[in-house]
DOVO-118888 format. One line per 5 residues: number of its first residue (from 1); their letters; for each residue x, y, z of C-alpha. Coordinates in steps of 0.02 Angstrom, whole numbers, plus 50000, padded with zeros to 5 digits. Layout:
<atoms>
NUM> a> X Y Z; ...;
</atoms>
This chain:
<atoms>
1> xxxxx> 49544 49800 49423; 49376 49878 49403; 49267 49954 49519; 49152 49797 49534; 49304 49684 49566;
6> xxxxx> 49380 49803 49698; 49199 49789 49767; 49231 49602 49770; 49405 49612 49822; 49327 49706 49992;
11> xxxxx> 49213 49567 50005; 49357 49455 50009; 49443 49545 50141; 49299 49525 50253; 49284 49357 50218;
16> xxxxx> 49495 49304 50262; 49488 49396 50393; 49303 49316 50458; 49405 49156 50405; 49539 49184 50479;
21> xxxxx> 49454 49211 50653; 49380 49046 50642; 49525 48956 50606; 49608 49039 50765; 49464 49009 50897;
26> xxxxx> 49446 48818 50817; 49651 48791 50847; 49618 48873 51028; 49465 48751 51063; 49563 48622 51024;
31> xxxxx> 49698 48663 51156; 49579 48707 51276; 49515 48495 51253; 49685 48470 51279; 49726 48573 51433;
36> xxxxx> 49554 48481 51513; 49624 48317 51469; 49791 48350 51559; 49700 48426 51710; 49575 48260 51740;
41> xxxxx> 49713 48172 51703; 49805 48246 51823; 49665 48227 51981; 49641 48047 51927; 49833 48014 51942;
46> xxxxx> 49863 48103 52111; 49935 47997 52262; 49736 48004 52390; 49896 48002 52536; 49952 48184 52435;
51> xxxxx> 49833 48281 52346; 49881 48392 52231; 49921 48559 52321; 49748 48656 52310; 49861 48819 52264;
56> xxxxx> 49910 48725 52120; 49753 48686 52070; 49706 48889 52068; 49856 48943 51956; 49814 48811 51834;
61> xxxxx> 49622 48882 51840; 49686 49064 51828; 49805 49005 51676; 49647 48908 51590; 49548 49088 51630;
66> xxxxx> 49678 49201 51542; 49664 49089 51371; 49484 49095 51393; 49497 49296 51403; 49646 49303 51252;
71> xxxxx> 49499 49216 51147; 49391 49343 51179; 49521 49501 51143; 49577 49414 50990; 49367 49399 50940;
76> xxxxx> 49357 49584 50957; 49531 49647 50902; 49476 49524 50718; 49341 49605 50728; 49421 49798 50730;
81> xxxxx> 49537 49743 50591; 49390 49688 50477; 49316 49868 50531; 49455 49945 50467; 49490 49850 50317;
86> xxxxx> 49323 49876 50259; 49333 50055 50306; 49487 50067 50218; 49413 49990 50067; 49273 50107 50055;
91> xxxxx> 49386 50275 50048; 49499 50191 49939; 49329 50163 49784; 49307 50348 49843; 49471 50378 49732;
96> xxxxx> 49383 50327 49560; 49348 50486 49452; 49445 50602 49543; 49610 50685 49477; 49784 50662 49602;
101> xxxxx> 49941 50712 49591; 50080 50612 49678; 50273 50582 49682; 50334 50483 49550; 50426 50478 49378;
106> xxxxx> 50319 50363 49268; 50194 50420 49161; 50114 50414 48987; 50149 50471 48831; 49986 50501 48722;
111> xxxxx> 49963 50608 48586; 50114 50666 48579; 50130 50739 48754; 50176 50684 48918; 50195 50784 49082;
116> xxxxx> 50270 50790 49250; 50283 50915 49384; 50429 50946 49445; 50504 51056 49614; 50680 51111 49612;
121> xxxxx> 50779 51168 49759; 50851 51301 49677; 50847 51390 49509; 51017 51327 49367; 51036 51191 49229;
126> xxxxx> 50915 51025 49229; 50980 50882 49126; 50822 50762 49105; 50827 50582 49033; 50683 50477 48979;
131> xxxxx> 50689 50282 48978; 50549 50178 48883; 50464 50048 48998; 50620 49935 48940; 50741 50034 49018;
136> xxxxx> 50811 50109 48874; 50840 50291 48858; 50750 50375 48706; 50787 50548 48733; 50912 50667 48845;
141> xxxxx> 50875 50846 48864; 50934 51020 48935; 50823 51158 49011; 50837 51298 49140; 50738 51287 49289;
146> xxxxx> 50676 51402 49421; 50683 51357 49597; 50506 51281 49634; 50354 51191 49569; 50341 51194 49397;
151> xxxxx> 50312 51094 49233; 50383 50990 49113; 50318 50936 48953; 50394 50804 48827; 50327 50813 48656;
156> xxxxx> 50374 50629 48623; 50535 50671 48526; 50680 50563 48541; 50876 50604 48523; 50871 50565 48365;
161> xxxxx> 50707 50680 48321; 50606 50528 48282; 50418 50521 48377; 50404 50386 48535; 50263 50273 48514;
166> xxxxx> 50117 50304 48648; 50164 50211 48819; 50234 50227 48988; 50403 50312 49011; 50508 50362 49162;
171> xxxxx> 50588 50533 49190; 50779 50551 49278; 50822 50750 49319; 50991 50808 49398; 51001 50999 49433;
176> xxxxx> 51175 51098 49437; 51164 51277 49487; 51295 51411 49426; 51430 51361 49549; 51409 51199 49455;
181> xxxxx> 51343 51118 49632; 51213 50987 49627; 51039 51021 49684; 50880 50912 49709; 50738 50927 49583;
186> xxxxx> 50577 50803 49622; 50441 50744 49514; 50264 50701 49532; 50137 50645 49406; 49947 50674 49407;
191> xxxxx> 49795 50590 49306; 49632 50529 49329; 49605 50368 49446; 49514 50235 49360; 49507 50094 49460;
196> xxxxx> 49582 50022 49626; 49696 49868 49668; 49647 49822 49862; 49759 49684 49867; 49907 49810 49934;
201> xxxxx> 49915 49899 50079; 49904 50044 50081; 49777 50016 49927; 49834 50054 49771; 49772 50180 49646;
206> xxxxx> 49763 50158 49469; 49793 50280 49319; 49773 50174 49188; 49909 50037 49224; 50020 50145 49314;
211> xxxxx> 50000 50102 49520; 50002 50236 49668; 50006 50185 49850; 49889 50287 49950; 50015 50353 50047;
216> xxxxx> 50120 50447 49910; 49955 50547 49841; 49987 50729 49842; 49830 50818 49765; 49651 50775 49740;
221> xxxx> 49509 50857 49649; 49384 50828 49568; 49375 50795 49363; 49505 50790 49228;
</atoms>
């Protein structure tokens, strides 16, 4: 999704939810012709000799009173969520051009290079696999890590010393330490966002074709 067509994505927002509002005080109308139907009803079939209790008559006003008022909280609490949505919209295009880093595994390969940050718990033995965006694994490696944030860079070479084509591929890392005890070693990825997909929420960011909620961004700045 380009910029112009998230622009027009926010547009449609605005315009469901504007829809949507309609639609609800329209259905609500309706029932309220109903509800005034059943009331003069109501007075036109009373027994003169027993009138309809007049305290009766007050709870069914106060009852037709509190729809009236849930129109009008609905109206305003629409209102708040196109507010927001547009709101949300607008920080979300703010994205476009800047550089983030965020938790993840996929990335791309180009030119012969593809990297991913990585944190381990503790310093000892990484064993990192690589899957293609099929699934299948293209290379398995070995490396020592230090415990905390540092890099990782595949040069594109497979297992069997070939060069992977340019494309998305997914990193796997398990960490033993020299007790031979597991440890935890995350990833993140980072790149520059190109465009935005508004049709998620939280919004989605775009680097390139790979997609990152809002929520999981770790880093911004600005430039490459």
């Amino acid at each position: 999704m380009t910029t112009t067509s998230a622009t027009t994505a926010t547009s449609t927002v605005q315009n469901t939810v504007a829809n949507t509002a309609n639609s609800d005080r329209q259905a609500i109308a309706k029932n309220f012709d109903q509800f005034l139907t059943l009331l003069t009803t109501q007075l036109k079939a009373q027994d003169p000799t027993a009138p309809l209790n007049t305290n009766d008559f007050t709870a069914q006003l106060v009852q037709f009173a509190s729809v009236e008022q849930q129109i009008k909280s609905n109206d305003t609490l629409n209102s708040l969520l196109q507010t927001t949505q547009t709101s949300n919209a607008a920080n979300a295009l703010g994205f476009v051009g800047k550089t983030i880093s965020a938790s993840g595994v996929t990335t791309y390969l180009q030119n012969n290079s593809a990297k991913w940050s990585i944190n381990a718990e503790r310093g000892g033995t990484a064993t990192i696999t690589i899957k293609n965006e099929a699934g299948s694994i293209v290379a398995t490696k070995t490396m020592t890590v230090n415990a905390g944030p540092q890099d990782y860079t595949w040069d594109g070479k497979t297992s069997d010393d070939t060069t992977a084509p340019a494309g998305k591929y997914t990193i796997t890392i398990t960490g033993k330490d020299n007790n031979n005890q597991s440890f935890n070693i995350a990833t993140s990825i980072s790149g520059v966002v190109d465009s935005v997909d508004l049709t998620t929420a939280p919004a989605t960011l775009l680097i390139g074709t790979i997609g990152i909620s809002m929520d999981k961004i770790k880093t911004i700045s600005d430039g490459i």
